[in-house]
N, C-alpha and C positions, 0 to 999 in steps of 0.2 A: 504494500500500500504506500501509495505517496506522501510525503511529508506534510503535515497539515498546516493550512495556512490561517489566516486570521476572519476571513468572511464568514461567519457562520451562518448567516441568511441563505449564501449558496450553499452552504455546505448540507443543511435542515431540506432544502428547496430539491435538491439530488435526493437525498434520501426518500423523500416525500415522493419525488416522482418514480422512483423504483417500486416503492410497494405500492403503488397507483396500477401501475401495470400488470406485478405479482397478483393484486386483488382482482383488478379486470380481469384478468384470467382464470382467477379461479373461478368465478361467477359466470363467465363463457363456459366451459368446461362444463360446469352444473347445469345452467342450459342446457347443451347438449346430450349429458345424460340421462336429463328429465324428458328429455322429447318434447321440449320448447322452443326449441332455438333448429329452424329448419337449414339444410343440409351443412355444411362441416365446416370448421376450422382449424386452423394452425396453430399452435399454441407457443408464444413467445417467451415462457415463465423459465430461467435463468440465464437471459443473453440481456437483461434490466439496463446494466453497463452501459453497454454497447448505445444505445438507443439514447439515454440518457445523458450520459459523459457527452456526446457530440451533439445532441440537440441543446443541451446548455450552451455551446458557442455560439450558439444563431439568433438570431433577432426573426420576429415578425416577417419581416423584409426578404431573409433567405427563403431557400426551397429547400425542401427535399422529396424524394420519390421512397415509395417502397415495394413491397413484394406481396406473398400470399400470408407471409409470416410478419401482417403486420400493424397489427395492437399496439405494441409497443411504441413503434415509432410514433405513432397518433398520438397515444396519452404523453409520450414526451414533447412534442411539438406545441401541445397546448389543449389537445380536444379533451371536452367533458364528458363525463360517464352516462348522461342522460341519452343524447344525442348518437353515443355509440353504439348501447345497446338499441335503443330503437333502431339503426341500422342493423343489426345483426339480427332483430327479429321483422326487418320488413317493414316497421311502420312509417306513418307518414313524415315524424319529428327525425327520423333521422338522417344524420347530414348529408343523403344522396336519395332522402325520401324513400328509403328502404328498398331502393333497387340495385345498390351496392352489394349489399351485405359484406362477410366478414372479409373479403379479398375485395375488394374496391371502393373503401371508404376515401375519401376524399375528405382536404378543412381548407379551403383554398385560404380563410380568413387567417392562418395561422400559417402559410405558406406551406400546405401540405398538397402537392400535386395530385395523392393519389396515391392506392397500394395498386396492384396488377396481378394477375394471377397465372401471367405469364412468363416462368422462367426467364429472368432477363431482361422481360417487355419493357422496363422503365427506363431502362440504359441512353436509348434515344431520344424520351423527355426527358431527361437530365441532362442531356449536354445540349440539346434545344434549349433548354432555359437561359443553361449558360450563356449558351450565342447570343439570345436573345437580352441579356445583361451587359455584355461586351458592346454590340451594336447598340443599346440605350443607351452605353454610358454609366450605367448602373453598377453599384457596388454589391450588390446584392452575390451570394452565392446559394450554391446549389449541391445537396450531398444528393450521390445517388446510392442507397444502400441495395445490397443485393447474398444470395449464398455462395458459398463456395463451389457450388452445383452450377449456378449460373458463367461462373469463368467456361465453360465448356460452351458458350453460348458465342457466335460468329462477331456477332452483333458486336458484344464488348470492345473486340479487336479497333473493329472499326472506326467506332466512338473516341476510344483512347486517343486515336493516330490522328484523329480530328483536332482532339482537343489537345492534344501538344502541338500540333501545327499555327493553331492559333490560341495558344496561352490560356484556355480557355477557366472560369472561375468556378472549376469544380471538384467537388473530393469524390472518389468512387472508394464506397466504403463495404469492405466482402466481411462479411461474415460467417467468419468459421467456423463452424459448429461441431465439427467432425463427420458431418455424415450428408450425404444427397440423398434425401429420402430414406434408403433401407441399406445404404450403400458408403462404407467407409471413405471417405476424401482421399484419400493417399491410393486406393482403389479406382477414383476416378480421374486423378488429377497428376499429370506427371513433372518432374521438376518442382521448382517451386513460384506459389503461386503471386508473390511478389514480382519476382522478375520477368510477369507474364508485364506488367507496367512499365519495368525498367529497359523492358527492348524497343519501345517506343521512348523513351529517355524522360518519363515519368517519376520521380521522386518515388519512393516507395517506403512503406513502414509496417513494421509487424509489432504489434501493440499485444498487452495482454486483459482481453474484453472483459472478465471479471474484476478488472481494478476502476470504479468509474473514476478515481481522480488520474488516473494513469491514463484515462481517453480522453478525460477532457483537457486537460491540460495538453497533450498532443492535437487535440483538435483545435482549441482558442490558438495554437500558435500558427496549423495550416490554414484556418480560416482567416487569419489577418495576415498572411502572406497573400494570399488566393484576391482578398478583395484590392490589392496593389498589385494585382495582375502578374504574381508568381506562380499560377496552377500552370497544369491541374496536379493536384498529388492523387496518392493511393492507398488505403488503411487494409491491412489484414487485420483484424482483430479474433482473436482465439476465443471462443466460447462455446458455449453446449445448451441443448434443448433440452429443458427433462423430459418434457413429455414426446410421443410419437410425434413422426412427420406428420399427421392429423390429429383430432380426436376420437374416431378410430380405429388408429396403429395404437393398440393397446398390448398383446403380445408382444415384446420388441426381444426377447431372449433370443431369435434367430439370427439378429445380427449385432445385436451388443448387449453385452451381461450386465446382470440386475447389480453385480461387483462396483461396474463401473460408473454407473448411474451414482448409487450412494457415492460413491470417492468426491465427483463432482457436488454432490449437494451435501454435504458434512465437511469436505475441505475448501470449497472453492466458491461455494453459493456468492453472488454480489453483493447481496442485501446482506446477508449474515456479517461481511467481510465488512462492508461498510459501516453495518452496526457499532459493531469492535472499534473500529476506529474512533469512531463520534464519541463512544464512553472513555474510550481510554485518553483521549485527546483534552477530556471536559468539557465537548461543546456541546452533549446534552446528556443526562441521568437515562440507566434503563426504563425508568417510571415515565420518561419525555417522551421514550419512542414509544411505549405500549400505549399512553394517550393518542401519540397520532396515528401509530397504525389503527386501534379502535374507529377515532373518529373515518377514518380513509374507508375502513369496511365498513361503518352505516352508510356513509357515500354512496357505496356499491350498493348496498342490500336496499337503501330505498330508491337508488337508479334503475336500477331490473324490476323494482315492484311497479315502477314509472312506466318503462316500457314494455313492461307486459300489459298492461291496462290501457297504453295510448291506440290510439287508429289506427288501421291501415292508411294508405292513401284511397282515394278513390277510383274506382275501377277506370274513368275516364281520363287518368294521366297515363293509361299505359304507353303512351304513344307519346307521352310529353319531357322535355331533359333528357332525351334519348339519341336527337340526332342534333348537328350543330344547322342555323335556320341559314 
């Protein structure tokens, strides 16, 4: 863990937005095991870090993109728990009027482009953003987060060789989780997967995603290079899913052991790690965080009681916010 520094507003503000995400999840999850919440999700619960550490760098102003695993980035970017799950279950209050659902939520108000549930798919609006930054004038940046599953994807190549070509203001940030689906990384992915960026002469970094003061501080220093037109860089960040590539992938003993699941959540959890921190440092009592995580889970328990109870849309939008006019 990084050396602690003196802000404790960010420091309380990180923590807050990890178990924001940890709780949204669990409450998705129960959704879906209740047979509430219609067809499936991803579950983002111990990659917190990741999502959090580098959406603290951004302002309003920035973008980012994301993927089908992507909760987390939301609730980090700024989105509220009301508006989420009513997207997840279809209703009308949620932020794409429930025709997103859990792979295409969009908060354009907080600079969120969009998740995709297209391996990859977001690679091209992120460095479109970019461009489109560079040609304003605009200092604004743009992360594109994506899996390690995704480097195997054409597309990335491309975009890369674009955006070193013309300096473009963007971090592509991979996250590694260990696995493509059912499928070990180091099985799918040959070499390594930084130097897929440094052959287009990309800046590259291999961060360790369970530390969020160790990403964000990595990220506050790329993102204020990036907006003085030093991009694009490149983040591998190392972390792990607990749960399946769905909800689900609930057997997962055929390709990774229930051994190494624990190891990851009893030595390496982010939230736990950061805990530690925050007491040991004095910038809050365990009594500080069990108050807030509390409050955080009513948060949830009466956002899902929210959106279970809100509308549909009406049948005659089907055809509305669908195509551009």
């Amino acid at each position: 863990m990084a050396k602690a520094k003196s802000n404790t507003e960010d420091y309380l503000r990180m923590y807050t937005q990890m178990v924001r995400i940890r709780t949204f999840e669990d409450n998705a999850n129960q959704l879906y095991l209740s047979a509430r919440m219609p067809g499936l999700t991803h579950m983002y619960s111990g990659e917190e870090a990741v999502a959090v550490g580098i959406c603290e760098a951004l302002t309003d102003d920035d973008r980012i993109t994301s993927t089908h695993r992507g909760h987390g980035h939301c609730v980090a970017k700024g989105a509220e728990f009301k508006a989420m799950f009513c997207e997840l279950l279809g209703k009308a209050e949620g932020y794409c009027r429930g025709k997103g659902g859990s792979m295409h939520i969009a908060d354009q108000s907080h600079g969120n482009l969009g998740a995709n549930a297209i391996v990859g798919g977001s690679m091209g609006i992120a460095t479109g953003s970019a461009l489109r930054a560079k040609l304003q004038g605009s200092d604004d940046v743009t992360v594109c987060f994506f899996g390690d599953g995704a480097t195997a994807q054409g597309l990335l190549y491309e975009v890369m060789n674009m955006a070193a070509l013309w300096k473009l203001p963007v971090i592509y940030a991979c996250e590694n989780n260990g696995y493509s689906e059912y499928t070990k990384t180091e099985e799918i992915a040959a070499g390594s997967i930084t130097a897929r960026a440094e052959a287009f002469g990309i800046e590259a970094h291999q961060v360790d995603g369970q530390d969020v003061l160790e990403v964000n501080d990595l990220a506050r220093k790329l993102v204020a290079r990036a907006r003085k037109g030093e991009g694009p860089f490149f983040i591998e960040l190392m972390t792990y899913r607990y749960h399946g590539h769905h909800v689900g992938d609930i057997n997962r003993e055929y390709y990774r052991s229930k051994a190494e699941e624990k190891e990851w959540k009893d030595n390496r959890d982010p939230i736990i790690r950061f805990r530690a921190h925050l007491v040991r440092e004095g910038i809050a009592t365990e009594a500080d965080l069990d108050a807030l995580n509390a409050e955080i889970e009513k948060d949830a328990a009466e956002a899902v009681a929210y959106a279970l109870d809100a509308a549909y849309p009406d049948a005659a939008e089907v055809n509305q916010h669908v195509y551009a006019a």
